[in-house]
Backbone as CSV, one residue per row, in Angstrom:
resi,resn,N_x,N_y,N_z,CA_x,CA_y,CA_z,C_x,C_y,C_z
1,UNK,105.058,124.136,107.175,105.960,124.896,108.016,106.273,124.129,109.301
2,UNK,105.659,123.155,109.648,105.129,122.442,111.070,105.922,121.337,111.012
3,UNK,106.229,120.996,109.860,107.023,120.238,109.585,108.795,120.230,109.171
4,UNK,108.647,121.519,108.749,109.915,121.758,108.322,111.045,122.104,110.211
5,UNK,109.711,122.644,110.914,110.528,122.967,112.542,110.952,122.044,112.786
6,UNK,110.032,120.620,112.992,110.438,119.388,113.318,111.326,119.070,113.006
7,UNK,111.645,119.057,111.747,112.916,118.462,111.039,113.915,118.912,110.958
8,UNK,113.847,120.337,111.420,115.577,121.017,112.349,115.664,120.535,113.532
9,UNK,114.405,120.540,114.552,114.665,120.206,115.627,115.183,119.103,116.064
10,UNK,115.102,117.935,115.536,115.392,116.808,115.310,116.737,116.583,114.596
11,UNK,117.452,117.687,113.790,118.176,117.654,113.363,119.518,118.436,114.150
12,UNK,118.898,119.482,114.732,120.095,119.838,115.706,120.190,118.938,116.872
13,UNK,118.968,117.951,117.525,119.559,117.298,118.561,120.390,116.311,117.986
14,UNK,120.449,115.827,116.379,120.989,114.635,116.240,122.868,114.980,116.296
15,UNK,122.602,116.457,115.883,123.772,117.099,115.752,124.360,117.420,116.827
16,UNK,123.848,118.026,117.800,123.816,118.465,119.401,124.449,116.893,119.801
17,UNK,123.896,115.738,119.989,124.310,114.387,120.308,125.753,114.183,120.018
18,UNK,126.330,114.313,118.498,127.320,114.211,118.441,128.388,114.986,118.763
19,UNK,127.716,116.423,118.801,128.799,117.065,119.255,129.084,117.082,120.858
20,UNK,127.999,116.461,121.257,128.301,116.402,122.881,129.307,114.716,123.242
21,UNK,128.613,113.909,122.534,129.084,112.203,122.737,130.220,112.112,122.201
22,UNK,129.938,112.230,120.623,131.245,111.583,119.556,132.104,112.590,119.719
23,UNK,131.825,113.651,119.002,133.049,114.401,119.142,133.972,115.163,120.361
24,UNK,134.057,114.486,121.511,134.663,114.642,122.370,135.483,113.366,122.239
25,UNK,135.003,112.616,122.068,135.927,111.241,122.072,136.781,111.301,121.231
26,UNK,136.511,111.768,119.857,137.497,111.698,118.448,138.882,112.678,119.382
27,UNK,138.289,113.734,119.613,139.210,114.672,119.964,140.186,113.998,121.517
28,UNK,139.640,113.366,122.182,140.439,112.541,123.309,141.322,111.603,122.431
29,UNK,140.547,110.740,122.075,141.595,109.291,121.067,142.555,110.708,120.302
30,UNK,142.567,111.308,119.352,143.344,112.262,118.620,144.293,112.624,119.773
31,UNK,143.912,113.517,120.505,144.951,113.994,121.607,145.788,113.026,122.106
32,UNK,145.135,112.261,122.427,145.871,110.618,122.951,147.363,110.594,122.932
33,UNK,146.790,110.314,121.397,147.972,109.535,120.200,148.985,110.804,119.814
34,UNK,148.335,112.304,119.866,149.421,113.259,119.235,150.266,113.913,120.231
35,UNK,149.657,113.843,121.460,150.005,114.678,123.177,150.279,113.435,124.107
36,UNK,150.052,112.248,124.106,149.870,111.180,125.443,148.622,111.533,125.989
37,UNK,148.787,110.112,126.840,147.558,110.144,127.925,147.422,111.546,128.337
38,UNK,145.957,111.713,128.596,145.489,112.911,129.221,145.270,112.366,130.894
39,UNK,146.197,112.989,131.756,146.118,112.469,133.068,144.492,112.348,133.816
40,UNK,143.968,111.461,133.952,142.996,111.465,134.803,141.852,110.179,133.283
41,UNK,142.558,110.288,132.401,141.825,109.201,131.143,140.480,110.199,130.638
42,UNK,139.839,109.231,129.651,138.534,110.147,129.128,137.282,110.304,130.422
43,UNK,137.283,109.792,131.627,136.412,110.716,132.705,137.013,111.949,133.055
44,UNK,138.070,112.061,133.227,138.444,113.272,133.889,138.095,114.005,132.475
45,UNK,138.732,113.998,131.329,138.640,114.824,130.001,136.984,115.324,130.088
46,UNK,136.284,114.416,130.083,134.346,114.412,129.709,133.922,115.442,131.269
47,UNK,134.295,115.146,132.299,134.384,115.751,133.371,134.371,117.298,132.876
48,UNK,135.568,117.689,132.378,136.092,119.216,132.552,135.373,119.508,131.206
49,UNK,134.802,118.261,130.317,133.974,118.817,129.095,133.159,119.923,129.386
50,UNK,131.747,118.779,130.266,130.846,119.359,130.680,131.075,119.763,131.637
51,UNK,131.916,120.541,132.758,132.382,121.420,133.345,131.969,122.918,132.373
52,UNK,132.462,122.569,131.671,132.805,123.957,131.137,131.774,123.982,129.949
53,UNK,130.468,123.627,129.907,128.991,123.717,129.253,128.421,123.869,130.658
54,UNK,128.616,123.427,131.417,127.545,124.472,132.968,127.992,125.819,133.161
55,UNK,129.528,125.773,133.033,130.087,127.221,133.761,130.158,127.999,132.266
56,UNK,130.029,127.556,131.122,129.305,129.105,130.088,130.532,128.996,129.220
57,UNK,131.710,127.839,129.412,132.807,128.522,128.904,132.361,128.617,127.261
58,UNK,132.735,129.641,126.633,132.428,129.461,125.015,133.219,128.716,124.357
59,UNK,134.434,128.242,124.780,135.277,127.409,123.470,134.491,125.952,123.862
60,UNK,134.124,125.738,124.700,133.397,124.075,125.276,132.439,124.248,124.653
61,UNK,131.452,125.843,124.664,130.307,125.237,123.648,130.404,125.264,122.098
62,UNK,131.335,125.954,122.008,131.598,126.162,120.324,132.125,124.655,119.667
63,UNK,132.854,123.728,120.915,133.148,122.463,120.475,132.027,121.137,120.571
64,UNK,131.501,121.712,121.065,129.750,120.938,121.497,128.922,121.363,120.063
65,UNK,128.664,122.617,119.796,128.111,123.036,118.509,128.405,122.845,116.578
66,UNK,129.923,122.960,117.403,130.688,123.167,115.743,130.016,122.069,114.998
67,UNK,129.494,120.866,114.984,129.001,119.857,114.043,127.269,120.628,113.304
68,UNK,126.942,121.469,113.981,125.480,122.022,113.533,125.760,123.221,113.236
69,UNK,127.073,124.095,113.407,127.284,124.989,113.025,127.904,124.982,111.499
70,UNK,128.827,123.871,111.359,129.271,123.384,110.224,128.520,123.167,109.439
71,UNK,127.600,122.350,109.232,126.173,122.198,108.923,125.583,123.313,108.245
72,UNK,124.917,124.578,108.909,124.483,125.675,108.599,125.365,126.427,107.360
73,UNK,126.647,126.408,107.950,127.665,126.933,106.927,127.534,126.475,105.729
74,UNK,127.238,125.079,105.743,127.281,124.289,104.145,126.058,125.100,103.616
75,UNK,124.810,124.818,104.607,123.616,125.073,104.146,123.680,127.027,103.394
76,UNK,124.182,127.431,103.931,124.404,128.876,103.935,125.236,129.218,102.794
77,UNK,126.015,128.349,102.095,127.472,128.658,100.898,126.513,127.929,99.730
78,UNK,125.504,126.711,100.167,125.148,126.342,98.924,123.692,127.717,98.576
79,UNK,123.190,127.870,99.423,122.161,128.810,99.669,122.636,130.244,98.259
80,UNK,123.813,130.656,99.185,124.749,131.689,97.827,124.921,131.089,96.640
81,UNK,125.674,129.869,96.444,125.873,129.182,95.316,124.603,129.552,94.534
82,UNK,123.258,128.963,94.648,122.222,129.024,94.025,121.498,129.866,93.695
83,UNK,122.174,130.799,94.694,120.823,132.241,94.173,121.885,133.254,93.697
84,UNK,122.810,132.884,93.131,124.286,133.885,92.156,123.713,132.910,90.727
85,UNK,123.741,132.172,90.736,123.127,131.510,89.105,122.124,132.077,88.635
């Protein structure tokens, strides 16, 4: 059991990481190229990121999360898949 904690915990920070690092960037380069420059470049963007993970906003954390939430979902549809057989 001691083991299995570890290995979420470890698994949501790896997830937590990207959704805080990478996937802000994909979504800057994306915006980039489909909207133009975002005035102020990717500091100002990362700026108002984590702006808005201090001040509580929920769409900032739902975009910080969505990679471990996505995750769960899979885990959760194959979970059904297997126990309907």
């Amino acid at each position: 059991m001691k083991h299995k904690i570890v290995n979420e915990i470890a698994l949501f920070a790896a997830f937590l990481f990207a959704g805080f690092l990478i996937l802000p960037f994909a979504v800057y380069l994306v915006g980039s190229v489909v909207f133009g420059d975002y005035s102020g470049g990717y500091g100002e963007f990362f700026g108002r990121l984590s702006g808005g993970l201090v001040s509580g906003h929920w769409p900032t954390w739902f975009l910080v999360l969505s990679p471990y939430l996505l995750l769960q979902i899979v885990r959760l549809s194959l979970f059904g898949l297997r126990s309907t057989r």
